[in-house]
C-alpha positions as CSV (number, residue, x, y, z in Angstrom):
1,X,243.4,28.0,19.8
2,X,246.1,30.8,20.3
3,X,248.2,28.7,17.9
4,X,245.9,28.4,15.0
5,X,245.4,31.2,14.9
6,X,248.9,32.5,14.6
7,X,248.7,30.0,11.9
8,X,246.2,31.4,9.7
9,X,248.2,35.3,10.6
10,X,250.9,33.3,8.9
11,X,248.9,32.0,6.2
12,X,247.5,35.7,5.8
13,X,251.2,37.1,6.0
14,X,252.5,34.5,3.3
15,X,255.5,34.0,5.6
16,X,256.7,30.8,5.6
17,X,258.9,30.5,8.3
18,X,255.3,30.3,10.6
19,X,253.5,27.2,11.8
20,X,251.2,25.0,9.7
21,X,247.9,24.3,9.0
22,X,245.2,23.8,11.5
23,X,243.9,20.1,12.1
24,X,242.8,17.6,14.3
25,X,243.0,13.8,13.9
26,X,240.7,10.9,13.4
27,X,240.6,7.6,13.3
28,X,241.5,5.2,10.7
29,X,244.2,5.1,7.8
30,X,241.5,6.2,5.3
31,X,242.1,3.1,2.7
32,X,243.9,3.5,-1.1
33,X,243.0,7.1,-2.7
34,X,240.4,6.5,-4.8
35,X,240.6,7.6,-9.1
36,X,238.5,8.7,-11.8
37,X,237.9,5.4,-14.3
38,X,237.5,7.4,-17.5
39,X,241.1,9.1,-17.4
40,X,244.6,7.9,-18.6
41,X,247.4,8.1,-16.4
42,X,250.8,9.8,-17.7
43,X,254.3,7.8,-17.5
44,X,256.2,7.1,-15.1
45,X,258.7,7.7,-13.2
46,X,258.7,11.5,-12.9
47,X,260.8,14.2,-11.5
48,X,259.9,17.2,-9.9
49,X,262.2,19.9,-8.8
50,X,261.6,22.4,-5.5
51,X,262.9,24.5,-3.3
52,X,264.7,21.4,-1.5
53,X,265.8,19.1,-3.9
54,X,264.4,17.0,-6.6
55,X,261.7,14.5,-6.1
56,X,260.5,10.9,-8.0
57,X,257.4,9.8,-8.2
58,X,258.3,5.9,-9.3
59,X,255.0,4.7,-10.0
60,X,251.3,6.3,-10.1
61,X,250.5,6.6,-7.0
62,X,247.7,5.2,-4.8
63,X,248.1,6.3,-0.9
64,X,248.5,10.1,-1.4
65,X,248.7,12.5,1.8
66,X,247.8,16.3,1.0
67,X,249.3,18.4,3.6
68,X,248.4,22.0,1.9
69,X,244.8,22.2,0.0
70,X,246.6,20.1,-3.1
71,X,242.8,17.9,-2.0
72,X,241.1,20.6,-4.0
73,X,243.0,19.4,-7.1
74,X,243.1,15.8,-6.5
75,X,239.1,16.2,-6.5
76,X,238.9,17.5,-10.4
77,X,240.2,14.1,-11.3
78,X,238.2,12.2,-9.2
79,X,241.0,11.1,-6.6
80,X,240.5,11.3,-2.6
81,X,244.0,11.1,-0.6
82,X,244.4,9.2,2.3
83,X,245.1,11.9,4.4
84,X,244.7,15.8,4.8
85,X,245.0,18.7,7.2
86,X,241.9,19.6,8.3
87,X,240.6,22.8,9.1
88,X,240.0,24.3,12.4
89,X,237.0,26.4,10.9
90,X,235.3,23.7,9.0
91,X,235.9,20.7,11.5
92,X,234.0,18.3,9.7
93,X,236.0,18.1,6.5
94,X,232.9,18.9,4.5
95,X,234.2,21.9,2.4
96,X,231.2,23.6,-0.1
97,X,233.5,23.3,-3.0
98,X,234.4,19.7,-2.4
99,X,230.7,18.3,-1.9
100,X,229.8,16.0,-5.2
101,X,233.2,15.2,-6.0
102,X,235.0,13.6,-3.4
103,X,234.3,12.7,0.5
104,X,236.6,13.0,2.9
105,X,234.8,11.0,6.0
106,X,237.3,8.2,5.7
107,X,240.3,10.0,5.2
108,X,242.9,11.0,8.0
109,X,242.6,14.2,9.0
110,X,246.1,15.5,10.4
111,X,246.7,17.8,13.3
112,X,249.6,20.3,11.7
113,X,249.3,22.8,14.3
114,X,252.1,21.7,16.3
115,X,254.5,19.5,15.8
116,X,253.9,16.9,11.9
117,X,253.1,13.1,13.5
118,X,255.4,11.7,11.6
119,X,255.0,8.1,12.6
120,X,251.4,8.8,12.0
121,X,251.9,9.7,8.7
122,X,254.2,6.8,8.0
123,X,251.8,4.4,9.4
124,X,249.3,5.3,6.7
125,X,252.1,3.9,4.0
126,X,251.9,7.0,1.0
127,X,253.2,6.8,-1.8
128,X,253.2,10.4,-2.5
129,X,253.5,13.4,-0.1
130,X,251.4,16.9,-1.5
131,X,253.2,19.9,0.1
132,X,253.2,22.6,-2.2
133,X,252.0,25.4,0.1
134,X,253.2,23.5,3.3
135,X,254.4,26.3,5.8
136,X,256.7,24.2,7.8
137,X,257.9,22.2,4.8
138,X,261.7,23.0,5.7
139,X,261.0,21.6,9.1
140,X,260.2,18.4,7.6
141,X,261.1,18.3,4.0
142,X,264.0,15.6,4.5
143,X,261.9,13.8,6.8
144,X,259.1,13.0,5.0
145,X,261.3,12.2,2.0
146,X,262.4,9.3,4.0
147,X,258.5,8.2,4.1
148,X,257.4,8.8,0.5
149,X,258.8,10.7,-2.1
150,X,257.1,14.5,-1.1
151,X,256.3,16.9,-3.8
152,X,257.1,20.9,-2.4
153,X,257.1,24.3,-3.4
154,X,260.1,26.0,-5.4
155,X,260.0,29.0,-3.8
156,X,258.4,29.8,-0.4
157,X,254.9,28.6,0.5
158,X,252.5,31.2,-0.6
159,X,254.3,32.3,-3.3
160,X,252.9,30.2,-6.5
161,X,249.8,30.8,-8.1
162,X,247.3,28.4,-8.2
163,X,247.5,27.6,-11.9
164,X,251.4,26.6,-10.9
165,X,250.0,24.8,-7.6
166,X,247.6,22.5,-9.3
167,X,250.0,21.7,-12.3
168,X,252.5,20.6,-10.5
169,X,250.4,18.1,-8.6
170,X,248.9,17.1,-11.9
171,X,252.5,15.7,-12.9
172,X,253.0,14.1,-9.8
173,X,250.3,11.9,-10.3
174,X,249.9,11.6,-13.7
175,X,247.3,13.5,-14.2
176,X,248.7,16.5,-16.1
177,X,246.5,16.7,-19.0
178,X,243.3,16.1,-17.1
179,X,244.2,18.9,-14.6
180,X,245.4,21.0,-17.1
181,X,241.4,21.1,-18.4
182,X,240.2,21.5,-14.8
183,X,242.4,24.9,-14.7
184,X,241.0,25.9,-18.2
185,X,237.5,25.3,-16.9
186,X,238.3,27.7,-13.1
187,X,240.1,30.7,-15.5
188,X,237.1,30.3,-17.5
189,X,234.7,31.2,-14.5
190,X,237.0,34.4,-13.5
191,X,237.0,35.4,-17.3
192,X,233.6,35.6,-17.0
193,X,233.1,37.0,-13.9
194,X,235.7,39.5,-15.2
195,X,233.3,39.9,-18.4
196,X,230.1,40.1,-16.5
197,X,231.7,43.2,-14.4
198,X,233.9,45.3,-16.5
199,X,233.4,47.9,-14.1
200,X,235.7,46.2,-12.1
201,X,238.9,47.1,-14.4
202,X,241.2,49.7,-12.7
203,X,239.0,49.5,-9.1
204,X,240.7,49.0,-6.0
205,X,240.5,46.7,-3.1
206,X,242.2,46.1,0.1
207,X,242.4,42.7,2.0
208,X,242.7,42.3,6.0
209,X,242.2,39.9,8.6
210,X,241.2,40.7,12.3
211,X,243.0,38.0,14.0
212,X,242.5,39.6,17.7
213,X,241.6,43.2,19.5
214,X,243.6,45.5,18.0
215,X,245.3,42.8,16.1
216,X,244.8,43.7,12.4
217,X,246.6,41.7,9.2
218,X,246.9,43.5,6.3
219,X,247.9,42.3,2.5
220,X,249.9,44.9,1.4
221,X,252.0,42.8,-1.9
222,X,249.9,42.4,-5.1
223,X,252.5,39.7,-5.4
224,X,251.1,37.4,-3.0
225,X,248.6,34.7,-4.0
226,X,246.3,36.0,-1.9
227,X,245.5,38.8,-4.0
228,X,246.0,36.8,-7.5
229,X,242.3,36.2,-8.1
230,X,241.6,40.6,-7.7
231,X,244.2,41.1,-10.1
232,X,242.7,38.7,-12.3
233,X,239.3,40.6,-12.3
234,X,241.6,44.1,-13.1
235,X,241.8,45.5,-9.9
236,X,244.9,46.7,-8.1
237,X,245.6,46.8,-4.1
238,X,244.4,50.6,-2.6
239,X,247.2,53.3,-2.7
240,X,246.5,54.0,0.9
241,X,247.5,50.2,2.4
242,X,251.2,50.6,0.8
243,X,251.5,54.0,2.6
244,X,250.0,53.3,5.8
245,X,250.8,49.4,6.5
246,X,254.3,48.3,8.6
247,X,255.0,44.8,8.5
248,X,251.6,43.8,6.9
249,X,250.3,45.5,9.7
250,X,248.1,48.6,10.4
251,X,247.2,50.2,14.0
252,X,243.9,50.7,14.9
253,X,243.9,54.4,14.7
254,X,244.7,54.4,10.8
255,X,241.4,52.3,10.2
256,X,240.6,54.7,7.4
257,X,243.4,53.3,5.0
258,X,241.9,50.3,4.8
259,X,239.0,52.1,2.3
260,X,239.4,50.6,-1.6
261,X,236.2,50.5,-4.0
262,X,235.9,47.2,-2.3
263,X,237.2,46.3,0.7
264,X,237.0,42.6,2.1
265,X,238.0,41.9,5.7
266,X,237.6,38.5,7.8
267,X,237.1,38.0,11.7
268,X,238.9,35.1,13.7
269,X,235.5,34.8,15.9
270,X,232.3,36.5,15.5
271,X,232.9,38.6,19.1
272,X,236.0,40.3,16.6
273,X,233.1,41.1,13.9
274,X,231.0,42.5,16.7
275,X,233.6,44.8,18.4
276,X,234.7,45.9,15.3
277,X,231.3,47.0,14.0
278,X,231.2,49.0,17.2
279,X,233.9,50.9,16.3
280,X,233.2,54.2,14.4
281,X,236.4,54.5,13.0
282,X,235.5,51.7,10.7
283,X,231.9,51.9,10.0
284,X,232.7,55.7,8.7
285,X,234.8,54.1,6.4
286,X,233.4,55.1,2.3
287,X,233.4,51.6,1.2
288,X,231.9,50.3,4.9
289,X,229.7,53.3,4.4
290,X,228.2,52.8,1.2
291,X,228.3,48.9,1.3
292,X,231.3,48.1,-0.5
293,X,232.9,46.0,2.6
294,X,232.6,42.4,2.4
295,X,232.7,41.1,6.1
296,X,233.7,37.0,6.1
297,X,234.4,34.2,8.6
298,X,237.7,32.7,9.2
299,X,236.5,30.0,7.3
300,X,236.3,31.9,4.2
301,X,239.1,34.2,4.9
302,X,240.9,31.1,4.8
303,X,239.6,30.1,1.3
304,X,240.2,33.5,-0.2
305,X,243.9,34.2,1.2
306,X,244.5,30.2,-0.5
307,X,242.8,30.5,-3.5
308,X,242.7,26.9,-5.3
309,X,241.4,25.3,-8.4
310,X,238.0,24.4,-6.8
311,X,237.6,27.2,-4.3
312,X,237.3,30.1,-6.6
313,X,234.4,29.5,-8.2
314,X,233.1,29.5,-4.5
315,X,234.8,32.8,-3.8
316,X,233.3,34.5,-6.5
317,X,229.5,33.5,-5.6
318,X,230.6,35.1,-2.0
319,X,232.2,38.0,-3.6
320,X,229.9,38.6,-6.5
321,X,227.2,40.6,-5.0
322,X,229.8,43.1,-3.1
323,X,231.6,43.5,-6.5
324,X,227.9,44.5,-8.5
325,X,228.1,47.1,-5.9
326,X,231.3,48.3,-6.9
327,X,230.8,48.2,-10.6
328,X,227.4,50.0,-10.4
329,X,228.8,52.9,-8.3
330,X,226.6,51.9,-5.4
């Protein structure tokens, strides 16, 4: 447990050097990815650059493993891979967003906490390896080019927005112009989202994680794809988490700085929600105060610090009623 959640600090942090995504395993090779029937595929073969090397996909493929949310893509065009890391929050594979477009119960879920199973993951014969926001993709990157040709980041995990995240995937299997709609249809939702709260425009927010007592993450880069979607909506990170954060973090005693016109923090465990609640440096917080703090699972946290083609329309239904509140001066 200790580990996983160091993991999703990592994740928080955006640093890539950090462990991997939670999972654990289950049985079975999960069969050939399924596909859409009504779309075309693109040609073949095709190259894709990253931060490693260059990659070819020779052929479209058919087994694909997604080690790093790319699922959430594959889903728009009807695809299921073979494989996926699974989420230590959400066990059952069953994410909201996902229900009604693909099913996961026969796929492999992978255990990337520790050490990659990599004669696991060569004994479900891929044909294509998703690991654009893969943490420990330098770890393995050579490795699992030796098992399928494995499609990476360019710069560091956590770095490329999700419009860059889902179109690369789109090229590696073929699916560019298809995926490209899917994107046009999620920056349609946060346009208007972003159109049905223009008081949102010039508002600030600050992002943090409680990960343990007195263990408290802070996003403190408007850089970071974790904070992508808030800057979509016009908003810009609080002046007071630049000045008071060190190392994306911020002691206990300097609560306070965590106030934004909306302020959205997750808990590892509910006992962290609890003890924190009980703590009168936050709840005299303004936006705490006056009902401007969004207080989320790790499960969401999760989903909002990786925001991905299918999960943001999600976010925003958790997030919209919080923002009203911001817009309307509440």
């Amino acid at each position: 447990m200790r580990k996983r959640l160091r993991f999703l600090v990592a994740m928080f942090l955006a640093v890539a050097a950090l462990v991997a995504a939670a999972g654990c395993g289950s049985d079975g090779d999960g069969g050939t990815a399924s596909a859409g029937t009504t779309a075309t595929s693109g040609s073949f073969p095709v190259t894709l650059k990253n931060k490693f090397g260059t990659t070819v996909v020779p052929a479209q493929p058919k087994r694909i493993i997604a080690l790093s949310y790319e699922e959430d893509t594959l889903a728009t065009v009807g695809i299921t891979p073979i494989a996926y890391a699974k989420n230590e929050y959400k066990p059952d594979g069953v994410f909201p967003w996902l229900q009604g477009k693909i099913d996961l119960s026969k796929s492999t879920a992978l255990d990337t906490a520790g050490d990659l199973n990599l004669e696991q993951i060569a004994a479900l014969r891929p044909d294509l390896i998703l690991a654009t926001n893969f943490y420990s993709l330098a770890d393995y990157y050579d490795r699992l080019s030796k098992i399928a040709p494995t499609v990476g980041y360019t710069e560091d995990a956590g770095i490329a927005t999700w419009q860059e995240n889902s179109t690369i995937i789109g090229k590696a299997i073929g699916r560019d112009a298809d995926v490209q709609k899917a994107i046009a249809a999620t920056q349609q939702v946060i346009d208007q989202t972003k159109s049905g709260l223009p008081g949102l425009a010039g508002r600030t927010f600050s992002y943090s994680f409680y990960y343990e007592a007195g263990g408290l993450a802070v996003i403190d880069d408007p850089k970071t794809v974790s904070v992508q979607l808030y800057s979509d909506l016009g908003m810009k990170l609080a002046p007071g988490v630049a000045a008071n954060v060190v190392d994306r973090s911020l002691s206990m005693e300097k609560l306070n700085a965590l106030d934004a016109d909306f302020l959205l923090i997750g808990f590892a465990t509910p006992d962290l929600r609890t003890e924190m609640n009980g703590n009168k440096l936050f709840t005299e917080i303004p936006a705490v105060k006056a009902g401007r703090a969004l207080q989320v699972d790790a499960f969401t946290a999760g989903a909002v610090n990786n925001p991905t083609i299918l999960n943001i329309p999600w976010q925003l239904d958790q997030l919209r009623p919080t923002l009203a509140k911001v817009t309307s001066g509440s």
